[in-house]
Structures are given as C-alpha cells and as structure tokens.
C-alpha positions as CSV (number, residue, x, y, z in Angstrom):
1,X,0.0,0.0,0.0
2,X,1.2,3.0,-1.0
3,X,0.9,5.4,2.0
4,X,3.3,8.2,1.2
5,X,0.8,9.1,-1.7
6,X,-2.1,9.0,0.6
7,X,-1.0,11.0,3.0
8,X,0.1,13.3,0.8
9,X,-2.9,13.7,-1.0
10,X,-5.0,14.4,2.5
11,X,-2.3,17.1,3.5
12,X,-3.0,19.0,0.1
13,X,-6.4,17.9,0.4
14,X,-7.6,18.4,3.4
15,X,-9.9,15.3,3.1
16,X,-8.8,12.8,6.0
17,X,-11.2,10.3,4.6
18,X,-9.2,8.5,2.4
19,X,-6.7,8.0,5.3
20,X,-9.0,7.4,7.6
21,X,-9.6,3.9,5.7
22,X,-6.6,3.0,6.0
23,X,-5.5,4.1,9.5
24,X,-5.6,1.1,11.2
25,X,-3.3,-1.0,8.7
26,X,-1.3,2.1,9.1
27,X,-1.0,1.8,13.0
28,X,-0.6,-2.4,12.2
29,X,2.5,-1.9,9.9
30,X,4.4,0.4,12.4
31,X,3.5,-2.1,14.7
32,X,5.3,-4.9,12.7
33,X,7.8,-2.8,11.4
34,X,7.1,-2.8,7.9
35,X,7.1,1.3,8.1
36,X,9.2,3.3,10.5
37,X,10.0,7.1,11.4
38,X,13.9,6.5,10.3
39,X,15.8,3.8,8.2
40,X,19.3,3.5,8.0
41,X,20.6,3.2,4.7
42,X,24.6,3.0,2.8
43,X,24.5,7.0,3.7
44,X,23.5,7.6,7.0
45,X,19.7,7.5,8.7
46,X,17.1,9.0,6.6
47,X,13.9,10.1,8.2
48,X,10.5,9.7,7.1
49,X,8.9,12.4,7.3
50,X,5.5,11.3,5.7
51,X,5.4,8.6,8.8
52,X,5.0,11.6,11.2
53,X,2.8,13.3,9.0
54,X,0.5,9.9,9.2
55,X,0.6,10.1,12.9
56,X,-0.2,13.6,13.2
57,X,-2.9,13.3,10.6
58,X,-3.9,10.2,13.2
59,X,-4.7,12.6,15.9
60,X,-6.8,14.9,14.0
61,X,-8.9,11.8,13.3
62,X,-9.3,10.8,16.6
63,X,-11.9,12.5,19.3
64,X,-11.1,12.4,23.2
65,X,-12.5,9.2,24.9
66,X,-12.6,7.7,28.0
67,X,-10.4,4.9,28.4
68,X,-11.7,3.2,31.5
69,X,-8.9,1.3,33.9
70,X,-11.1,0.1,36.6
71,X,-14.1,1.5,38.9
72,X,-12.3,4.8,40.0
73,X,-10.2,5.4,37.0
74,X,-9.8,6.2,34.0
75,X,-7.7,8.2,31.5
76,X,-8.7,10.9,28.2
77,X,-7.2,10.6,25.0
78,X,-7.8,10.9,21.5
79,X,-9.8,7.7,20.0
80,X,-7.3,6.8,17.2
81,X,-4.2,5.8,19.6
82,X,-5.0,3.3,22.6
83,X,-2.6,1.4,24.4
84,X,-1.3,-1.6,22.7
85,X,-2.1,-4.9,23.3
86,X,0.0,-7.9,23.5
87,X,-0.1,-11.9,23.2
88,X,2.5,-14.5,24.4
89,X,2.9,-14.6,20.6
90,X,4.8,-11.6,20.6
91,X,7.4,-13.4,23.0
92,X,8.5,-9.9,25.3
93,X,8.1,-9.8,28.7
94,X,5.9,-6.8,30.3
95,X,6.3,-7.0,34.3
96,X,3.4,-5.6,36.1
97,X,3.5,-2.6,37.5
98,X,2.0,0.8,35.4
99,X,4.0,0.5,32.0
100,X,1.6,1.7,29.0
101,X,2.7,1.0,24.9
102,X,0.6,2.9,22.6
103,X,-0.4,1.3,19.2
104,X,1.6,2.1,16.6
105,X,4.8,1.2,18.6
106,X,7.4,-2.0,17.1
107,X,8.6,-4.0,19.4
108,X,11.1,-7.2,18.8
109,X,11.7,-10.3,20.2
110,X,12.9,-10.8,23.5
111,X,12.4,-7.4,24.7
112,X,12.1,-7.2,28.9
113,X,10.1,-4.0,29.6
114,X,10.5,-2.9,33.5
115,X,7.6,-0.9,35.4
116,X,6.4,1.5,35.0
117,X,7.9,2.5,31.3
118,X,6.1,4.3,28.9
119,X,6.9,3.4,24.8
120,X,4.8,6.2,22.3
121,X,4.0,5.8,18.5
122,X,5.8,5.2,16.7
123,X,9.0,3.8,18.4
124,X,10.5,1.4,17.5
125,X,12.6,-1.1,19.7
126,X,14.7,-3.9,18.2
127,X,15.0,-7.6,19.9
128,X,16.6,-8.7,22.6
129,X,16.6,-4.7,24.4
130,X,15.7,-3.9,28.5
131,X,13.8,-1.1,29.4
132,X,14.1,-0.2,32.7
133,X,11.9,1.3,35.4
134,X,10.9,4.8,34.6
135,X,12.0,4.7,31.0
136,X,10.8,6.4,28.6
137,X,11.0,5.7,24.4
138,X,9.4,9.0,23.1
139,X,7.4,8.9,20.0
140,X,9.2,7.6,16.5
141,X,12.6,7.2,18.5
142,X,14.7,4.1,17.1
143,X,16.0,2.1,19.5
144,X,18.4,-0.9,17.8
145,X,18.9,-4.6,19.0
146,X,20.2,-5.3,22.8
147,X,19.9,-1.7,24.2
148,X,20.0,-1.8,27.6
149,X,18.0,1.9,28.8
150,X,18.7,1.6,32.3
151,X,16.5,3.2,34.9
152,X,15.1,6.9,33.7
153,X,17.2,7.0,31.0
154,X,14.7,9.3,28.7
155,X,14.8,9.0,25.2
156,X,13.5,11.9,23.8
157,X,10.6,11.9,21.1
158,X,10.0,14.1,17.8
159,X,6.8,14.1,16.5
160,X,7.4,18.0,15.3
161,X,8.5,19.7,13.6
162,X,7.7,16.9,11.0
163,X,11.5,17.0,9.1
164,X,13.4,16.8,12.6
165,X,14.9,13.4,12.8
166,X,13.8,11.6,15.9
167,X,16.8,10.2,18.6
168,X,18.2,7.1,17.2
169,X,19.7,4.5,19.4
170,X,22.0,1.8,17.5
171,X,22.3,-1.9,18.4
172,X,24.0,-3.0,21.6
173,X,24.5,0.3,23.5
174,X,24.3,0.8,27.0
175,X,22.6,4.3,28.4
176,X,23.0,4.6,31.8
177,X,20.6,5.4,34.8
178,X,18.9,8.6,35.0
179,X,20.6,9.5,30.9
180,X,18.6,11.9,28.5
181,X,18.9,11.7,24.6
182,X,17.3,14.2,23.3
183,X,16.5,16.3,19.7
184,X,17.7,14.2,17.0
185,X,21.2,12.6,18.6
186,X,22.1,9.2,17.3
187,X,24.4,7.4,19.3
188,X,26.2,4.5,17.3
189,X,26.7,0.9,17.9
190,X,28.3,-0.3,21.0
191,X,28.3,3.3,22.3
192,X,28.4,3.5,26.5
193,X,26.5,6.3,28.2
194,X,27.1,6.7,31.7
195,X,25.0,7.3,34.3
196,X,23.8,11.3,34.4
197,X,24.7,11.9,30.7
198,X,22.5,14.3,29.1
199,X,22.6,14.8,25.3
200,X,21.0,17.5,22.8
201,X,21.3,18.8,19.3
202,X,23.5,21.9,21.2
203,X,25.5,19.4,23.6
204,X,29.1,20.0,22.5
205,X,30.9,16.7,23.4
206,X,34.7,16.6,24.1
207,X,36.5,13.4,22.5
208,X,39.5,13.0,25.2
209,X,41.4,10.1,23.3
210,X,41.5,12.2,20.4
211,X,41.7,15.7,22.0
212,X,39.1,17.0,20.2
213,X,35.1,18.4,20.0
214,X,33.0,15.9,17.8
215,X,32.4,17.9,14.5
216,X,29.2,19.4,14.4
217,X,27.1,20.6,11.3
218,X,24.7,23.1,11.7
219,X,21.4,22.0,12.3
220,X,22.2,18.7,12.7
221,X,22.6,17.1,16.1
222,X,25.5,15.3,17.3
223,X,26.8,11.5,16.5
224,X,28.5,10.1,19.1
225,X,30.3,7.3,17.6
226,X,30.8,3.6,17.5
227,X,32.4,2.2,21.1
228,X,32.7,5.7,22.7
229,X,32.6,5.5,26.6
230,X,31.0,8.5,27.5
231,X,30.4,10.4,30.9
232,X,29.5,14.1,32.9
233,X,32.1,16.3,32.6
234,X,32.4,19.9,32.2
235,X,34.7,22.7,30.3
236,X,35.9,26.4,31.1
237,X,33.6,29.1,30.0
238,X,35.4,31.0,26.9
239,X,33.5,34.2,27.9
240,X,34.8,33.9,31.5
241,X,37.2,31.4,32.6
242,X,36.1,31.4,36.2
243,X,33.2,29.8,35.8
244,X,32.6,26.2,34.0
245,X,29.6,24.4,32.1
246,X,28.4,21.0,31.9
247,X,30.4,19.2,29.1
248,X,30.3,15.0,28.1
249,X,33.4,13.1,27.5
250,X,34.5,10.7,25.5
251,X,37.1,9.1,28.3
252,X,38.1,6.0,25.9
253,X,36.7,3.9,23.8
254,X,34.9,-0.1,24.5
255,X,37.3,-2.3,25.5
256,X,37.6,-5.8,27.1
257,X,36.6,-4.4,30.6
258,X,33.9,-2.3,29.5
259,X,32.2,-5.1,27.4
260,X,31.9,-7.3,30.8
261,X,30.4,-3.9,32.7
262,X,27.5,-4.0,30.4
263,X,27.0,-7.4,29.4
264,X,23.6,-8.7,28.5
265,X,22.5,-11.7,30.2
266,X,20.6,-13.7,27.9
267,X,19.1,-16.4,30.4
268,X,16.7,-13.5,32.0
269,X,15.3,-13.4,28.1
C-alpha cells in the first residue's frame, strides 16, 4: 500500500477520509515494522517524514474518549491511539506494574520491559533490548537490538516539527541510569552512556582520546560514535574562565573491561 501518496494527497487535500480507511493497517504496519519514522541506509539514517505526517494526521482523526482502567479510573485521550495490546505470541516480557505501549509502537523479540515505562508511537525497539523502570521511548525514537536503557534514562521523542529526525539509538549500546537523549542525537553501535549523561542537538561533546570536540554541522545534532565511553564532565567558560559548564566526554573507547560492565544476560530473556 502505497501510504506516502495518501497521505500526501490528505495534507493537500484536506480530506482525512481516504486515510481514515486506512489508519488502522497504518497503525498495524508500524506495529510490525514494515514502516518506521527513520531507516538506515549505505549513507546515513534518513527520516521519514510522511510517517510523522500519518501520525499527526492520526490525531486529527481521533476525538477524546474515555479509556476506563477500573471503577475509579480512567484516562482521556484521543480515540485513534489506545494502548497496545499484546499476546504470548509476541514473545517480550511486560512486568506488572503501570507501563503503558501505545499502538503504533514495534517492538522485537525478547524485549524485557520494566515498570512503569512508557513506549509512544511510533517507536521502534529492536529484539533482545531492557527497558528499565521509569523509561521512557518517546514517539518515532529508534532504538536498535540489545539496548539496555537503564532506569530513567529518557529517550527523547520528535513528533514536530515533521522534518526533525527523531533520537536514534543503534544496536548493543548501554545508556545509563537517570541518561537523557534528546533532539535528534544518534548514538552509534556499541556506544556506552554513563550514568547522568544528558545529550541534545546543542550538547558540545569533548572526544578525550583524540583531544578534540566531535564535528558538528549546523542543524544537525551530534553522532556520538561507534564504542565511545562517555560520561559528565564539564569545560571552562570561553566568555569567563572562572566559571565552568556542563560538558560529556569521550574518556576512551569499549574495550575488554567495558564489554563485561554491560553485558547482557541472555538467560533472563
């Protein structure tokens, strides 16, 4: 189905009919990964920007419900995105305790989610990852195979504007407790994030080992590269050289020792 062309037509349009028929095999193919916010291909990631567009356009067909939890409780959203539901078919683990998926969310095989986490449309999360308690996946973030996001480590979300690319996670990194990737980063394969690391678009990060800034093109956010160890630093003020501000560092990159710190334990999956 060709949903680029559809949703481009309703945006010129104005007619959400003609998407409206197809929203739910929409929601189902994010679901099983057939579409996603961001791809990676020979040149870099490449975002999708007519996969945000769906979403948005997925909200302005939906009306505010009542989703009812029990007796005493209940919650209000719009009618076109309820949680998710799952099978033992899926083969992931959900522990009891408060976490909520939303449709339109992928997840793999042999994922462990810890309570309570919270996973928005249009994430996707590769197999074998952990998320931990407090987590968060925001919407169309990419999170690769055998991520560990450790507990409140906040992946940020970009739903808008629709051409910003959302935070991309690669396969086997390790974010630490209490991290925060925000605005577009993408943080490579094998990549180590230490506890208290926050990362933005602005977030100028100091390579140690190679006594250098990472480049930084404008308008772009940062890459932090393959096997990078990162953690809090900070840096001199060049305005005023009394003071200091809160800088990341590269310290080294993965070695022997680090990949035994963060090693996955496949038995718990």
């Amino acid at each position: 189905m060709d949903y680029k062309e559809i949703i481009e037509n309703v945006q010129r349009s104005g007619d959400l009919s003609e998407f409206a028929e197809i929203f739910e095999s929409f929601l189902t193919d994010l679901e099983n990964g057939t579409i996603r916010a961001a791809w990676q291909t020979a040149t870099g990631w490449k975002t999708c920007t007519w996969v945000k567009k769906g979403i948005l356009i997925g909200f302005k067909l939906g009306t505010i419900i009542e989703y009812k939890v029990s007796a005493n409780k209940s919650y209000l959203d719009k009618s076109t995105f309820p949680e998710r539901n799952f099978t033992t078919a899926d083969q992931i683990r959900i522990v009891p305790g408060g976490t909520s998926i939303r449709r339109g969310a992928h997840l793999g095989k042999s994922i462990i989610i810890m309570p309570p986490s919270y996973i928005n449309v249009g994430a996707y999360v590769d197999d074998g990852s952990l998320i931990d308690s407090h987590a968060l996946v925001g919407t169309c973030a990419q999170i690769g195979k055998n991520v560990h996001l450790s507990a409140a480590a906040q992946i940020g979300g970009v739903i808008e504007p629709v051409g910003a690319n959302p935070v991309i996670i690669e396969d086997n990194v390790f974010i630490g407790g209490n991290c925060g990737i925000y605005e577009g980063v993408i943080v490579k394969k094998n990549a180590i994030i230490a506890a208290g690391v926050i990362l933005t678009a602005g977030t100028p990060v100091y390579d140690a080992v190679n006594d250098k800034f990472l480049p930084k093109i404008t308008g772009k956010a940062v890459i932090i590269p393959e096997n990078a160890v990162i953690v809090s630093g900070s840096r001199l003020l060049k305005s005023n050289n009394n003071f200091s501000i809160y800088c990341p560092i590269i310290i080294k990159y993965r070695d022997e020792k680090s990949d035994t710190s963060v090693e996955l334990e496949s038995i718990i999956r």
